[in-house]
Every structure is written in structure tokens, then in C-alpha cells.
VOPAGU-2260 file (C-alpha; in pm, 1 decimal, decimal comma):
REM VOPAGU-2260
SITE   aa  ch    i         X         Y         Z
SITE  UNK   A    0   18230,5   12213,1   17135,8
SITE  UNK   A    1   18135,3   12011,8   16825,5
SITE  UNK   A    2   17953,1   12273,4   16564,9
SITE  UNK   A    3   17645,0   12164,9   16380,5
SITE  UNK   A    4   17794,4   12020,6   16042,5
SITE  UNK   A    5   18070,1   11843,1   16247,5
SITE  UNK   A    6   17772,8   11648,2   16408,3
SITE  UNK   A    7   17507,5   11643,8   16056,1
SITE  UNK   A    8   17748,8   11625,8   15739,7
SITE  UNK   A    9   17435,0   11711,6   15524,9
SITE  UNK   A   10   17524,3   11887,9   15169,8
SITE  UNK   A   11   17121,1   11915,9   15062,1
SITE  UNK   A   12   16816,2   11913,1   15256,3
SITE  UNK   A   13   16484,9   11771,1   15083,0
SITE  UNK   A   14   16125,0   11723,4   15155,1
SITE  UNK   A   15   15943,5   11475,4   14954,0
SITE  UNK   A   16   15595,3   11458,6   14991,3
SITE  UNK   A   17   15397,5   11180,8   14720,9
SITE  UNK   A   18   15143,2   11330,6   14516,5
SITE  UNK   A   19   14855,9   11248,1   14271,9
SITE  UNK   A   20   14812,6   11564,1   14101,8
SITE  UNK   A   21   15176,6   11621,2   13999,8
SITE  UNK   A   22   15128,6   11846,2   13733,7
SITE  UNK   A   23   14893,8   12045,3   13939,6
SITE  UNK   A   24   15182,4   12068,0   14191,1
SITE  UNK   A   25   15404,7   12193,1   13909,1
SITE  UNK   A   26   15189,1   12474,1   13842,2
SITE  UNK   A   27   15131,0   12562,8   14187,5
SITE  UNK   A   28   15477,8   12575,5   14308,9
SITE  UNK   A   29   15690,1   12660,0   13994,3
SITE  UNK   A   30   15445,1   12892,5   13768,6
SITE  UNK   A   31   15246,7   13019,5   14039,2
SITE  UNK   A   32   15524,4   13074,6   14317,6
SITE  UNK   A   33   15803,4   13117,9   14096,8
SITE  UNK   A   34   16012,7   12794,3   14242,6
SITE  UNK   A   35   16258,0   12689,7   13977,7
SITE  UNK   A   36   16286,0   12293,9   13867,3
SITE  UNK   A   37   16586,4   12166,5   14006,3
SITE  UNK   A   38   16548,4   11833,5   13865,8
SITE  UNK   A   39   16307,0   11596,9   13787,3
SITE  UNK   A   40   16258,7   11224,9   13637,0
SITE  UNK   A   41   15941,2   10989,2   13529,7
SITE  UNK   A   42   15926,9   10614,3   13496,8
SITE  UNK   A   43   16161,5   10542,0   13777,9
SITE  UNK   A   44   16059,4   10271,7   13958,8
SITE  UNK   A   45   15708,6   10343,1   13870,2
SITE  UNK   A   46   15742,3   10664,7   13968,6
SITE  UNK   A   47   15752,0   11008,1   13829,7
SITE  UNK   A   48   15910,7   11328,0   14048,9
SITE  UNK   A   49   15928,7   11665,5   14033,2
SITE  UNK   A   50   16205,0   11878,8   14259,0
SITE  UNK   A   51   16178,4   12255,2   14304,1
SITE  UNK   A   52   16375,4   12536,5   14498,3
SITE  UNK   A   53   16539,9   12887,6   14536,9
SITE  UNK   A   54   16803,1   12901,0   14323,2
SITE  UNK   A   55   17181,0   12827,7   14456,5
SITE  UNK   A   56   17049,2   12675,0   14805,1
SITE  UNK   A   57   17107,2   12330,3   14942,5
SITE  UNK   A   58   16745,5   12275,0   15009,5
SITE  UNK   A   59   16415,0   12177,9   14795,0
SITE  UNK   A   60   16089,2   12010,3   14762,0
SITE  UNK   A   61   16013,0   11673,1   14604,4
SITE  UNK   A   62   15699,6   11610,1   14440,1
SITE  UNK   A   63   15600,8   11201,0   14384,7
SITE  UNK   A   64   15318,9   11031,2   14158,7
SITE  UNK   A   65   15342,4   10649,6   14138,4
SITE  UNK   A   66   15168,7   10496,7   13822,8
SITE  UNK   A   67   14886,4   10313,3   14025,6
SITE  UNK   A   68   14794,3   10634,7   14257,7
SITE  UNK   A   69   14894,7   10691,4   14609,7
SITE  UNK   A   70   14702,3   10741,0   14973,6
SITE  UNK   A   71   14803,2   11098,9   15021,2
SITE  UNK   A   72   14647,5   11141,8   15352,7
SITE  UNK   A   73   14522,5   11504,5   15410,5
SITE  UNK   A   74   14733,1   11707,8   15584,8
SITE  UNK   A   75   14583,3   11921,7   15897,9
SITE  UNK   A   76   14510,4   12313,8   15836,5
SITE  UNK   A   77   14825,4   12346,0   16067,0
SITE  UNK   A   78   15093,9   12150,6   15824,5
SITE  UNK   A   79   15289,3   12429,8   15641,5
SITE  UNK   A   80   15501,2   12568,2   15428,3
SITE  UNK   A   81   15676,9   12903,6   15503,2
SITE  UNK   A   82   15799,4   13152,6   15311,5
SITE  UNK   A   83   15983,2   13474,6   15434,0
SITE  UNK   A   84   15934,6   13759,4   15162,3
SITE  UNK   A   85   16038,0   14095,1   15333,3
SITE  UNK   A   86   15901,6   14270,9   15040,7
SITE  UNK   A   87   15513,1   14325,0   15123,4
SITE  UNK   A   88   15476,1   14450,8   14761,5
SITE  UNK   A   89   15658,3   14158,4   14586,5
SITE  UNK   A   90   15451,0   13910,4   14868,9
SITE  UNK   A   91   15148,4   14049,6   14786,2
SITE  UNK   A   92   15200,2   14025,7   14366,9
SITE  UNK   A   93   15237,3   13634,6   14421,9
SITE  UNK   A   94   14936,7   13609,0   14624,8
SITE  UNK   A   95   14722,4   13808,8   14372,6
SITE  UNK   A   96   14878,8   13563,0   14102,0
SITE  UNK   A   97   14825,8   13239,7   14286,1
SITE  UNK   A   98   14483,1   13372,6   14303,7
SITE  UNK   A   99   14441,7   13440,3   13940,4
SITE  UNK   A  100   14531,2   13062,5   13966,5
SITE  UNK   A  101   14231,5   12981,9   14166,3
SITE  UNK   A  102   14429,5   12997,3   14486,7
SITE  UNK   A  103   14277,7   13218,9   14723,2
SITE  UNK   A  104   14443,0   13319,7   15075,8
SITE  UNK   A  105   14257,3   13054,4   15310,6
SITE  UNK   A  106   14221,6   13117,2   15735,3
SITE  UNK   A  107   14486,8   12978,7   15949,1
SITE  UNK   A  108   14455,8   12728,0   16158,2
SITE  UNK   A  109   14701,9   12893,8   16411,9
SITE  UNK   A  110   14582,8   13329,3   16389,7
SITE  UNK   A  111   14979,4   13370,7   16460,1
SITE  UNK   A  112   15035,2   13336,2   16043,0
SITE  UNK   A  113   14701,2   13680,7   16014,3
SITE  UNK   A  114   14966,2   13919,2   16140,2
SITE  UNK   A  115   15199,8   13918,1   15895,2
SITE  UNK   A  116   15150,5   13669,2   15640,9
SITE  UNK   A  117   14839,7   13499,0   15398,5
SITE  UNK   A  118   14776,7   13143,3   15383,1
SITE  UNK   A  119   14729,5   12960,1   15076,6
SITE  UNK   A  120   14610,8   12579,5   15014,4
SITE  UNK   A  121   14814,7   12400,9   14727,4
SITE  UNK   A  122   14618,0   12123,8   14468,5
SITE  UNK   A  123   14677,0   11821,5   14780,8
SITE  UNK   A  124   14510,8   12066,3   15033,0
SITE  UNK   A  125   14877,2   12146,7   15177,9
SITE  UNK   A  126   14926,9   12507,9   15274,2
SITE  UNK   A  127   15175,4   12754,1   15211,5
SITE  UNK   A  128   15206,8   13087,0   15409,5
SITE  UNK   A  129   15393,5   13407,0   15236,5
SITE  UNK   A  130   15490,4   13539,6   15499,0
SITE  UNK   A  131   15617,6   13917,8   15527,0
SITE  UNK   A  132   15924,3   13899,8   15759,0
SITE  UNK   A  133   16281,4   13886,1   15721,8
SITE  UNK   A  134   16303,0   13539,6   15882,2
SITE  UNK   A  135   16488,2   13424,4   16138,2
């Protein structure tokens, strides 16, 4: 049987998403959820990026502005972003300080994420969901 990297050779796994309120973005994901900057670069091609992770993983997000703007269609209430914090206490501390932000916990599209976990809209309307659970 062939195993999983045998068939998908990936080293890193990135989501880029274009932006037009990358500093916002910044804040949100880096000083309000405590992502670190993995790398970043401006004037590139018109374009100025932002990447953020966990530290040591293989996997992060990319945040996009081009100098002349960009559509950034809304996303649906149901597009998210999930984070497994088993710690309730430690979950809970980043919610209360992405609220000090001015980003309060927001109803879920799908009640599944009210059990366990609060849902939080980033500056593009995006959401994010600390969720209290080991993962999978």
C-alpha cells in the first residue's frame, strides 16, 4: 500500500487568502491570537504578504494586499478557521483578549462549533473558532 507522503511529497502546507486590510490581519492573527510571523515581504510584484503559524510546523497562513486593492469576496458565516486549544482556561484568555480587540465571539452558522468552542469574525469578516478539544 502506498502511504500518504509516498503519494503527496508536500514539505509545507499554506493557505493564502488576499486581503485589503493587511495590517488589520496582522493584529488579528499575530497580536491578538498569538500566531508568530513566519515570513513576510512588500513590493513584490505589487504585492505585499504577511505569513503566520505555530511555531516548528509545516503549515501557515498567507495574508495578500496588492497596491491597487483586491475583490475579497465575503466569505459565508460557515468558512472557518479552527483551532484546537485543550486548555479551556488558556482558550478562554485569547477570546477575552481578541475581545479587548473589538472582537467579540459571533453565532455560528453551524450550532455544532456552541458546544465546545466560540466563534470569532477576523477584520475581512472570516471566522475563526477556538475550539476546546484535543483535536483529532
Amino acid at each position: 500500500m502506498t502511504k500518504w507522503s509516498d503519494r503527496l511529497p508536500a514539505v509545507q502546507f499554506r493557505i493564502a487568502r488576499p486581503t485589503d486590510q493587511l495590517t488589520k490581519m496582522v493584529e488579528f492573527y499575530h497580536d491578538g491570537l498569538g500566531l508568530e510571523v513566519v515570513g513576510s515581504f512588500e513590493k513584490h510584484d505589487g504585492y505585499d504578504g504577511v505569513m503566520l503559524g505555530l511555531p516548528g510546523t509545516g503549515y501557515h497562513l498567507e495574508f495578500t494586499q496588492h497596491e491597487n486593492g483586491s475583490p475579497c469576496p465575503a466569505p459565508t458565516e460557515d468558512n472557518l478557521l479552527v483551532f484546537y486549544i485543550p486548555d479551556k482556561e488558556k482558550r478562554d484568555c485569547i477570546a477575552a483578549h481578541l475581545a479587548e480587540m473589538g472582537y467579540t465571539e459571533v453565532k455560528p452558522e453551524n450550532p455544532y462549533w456552541e458546544k465546545n468552542g466560540i466563534t470569532i469574525a477576523d477584520p475581512d469578516g472570516w471566522r475563526i473558532v477556538l475550539q476546546n478539544t484535543n483535536g483529532i
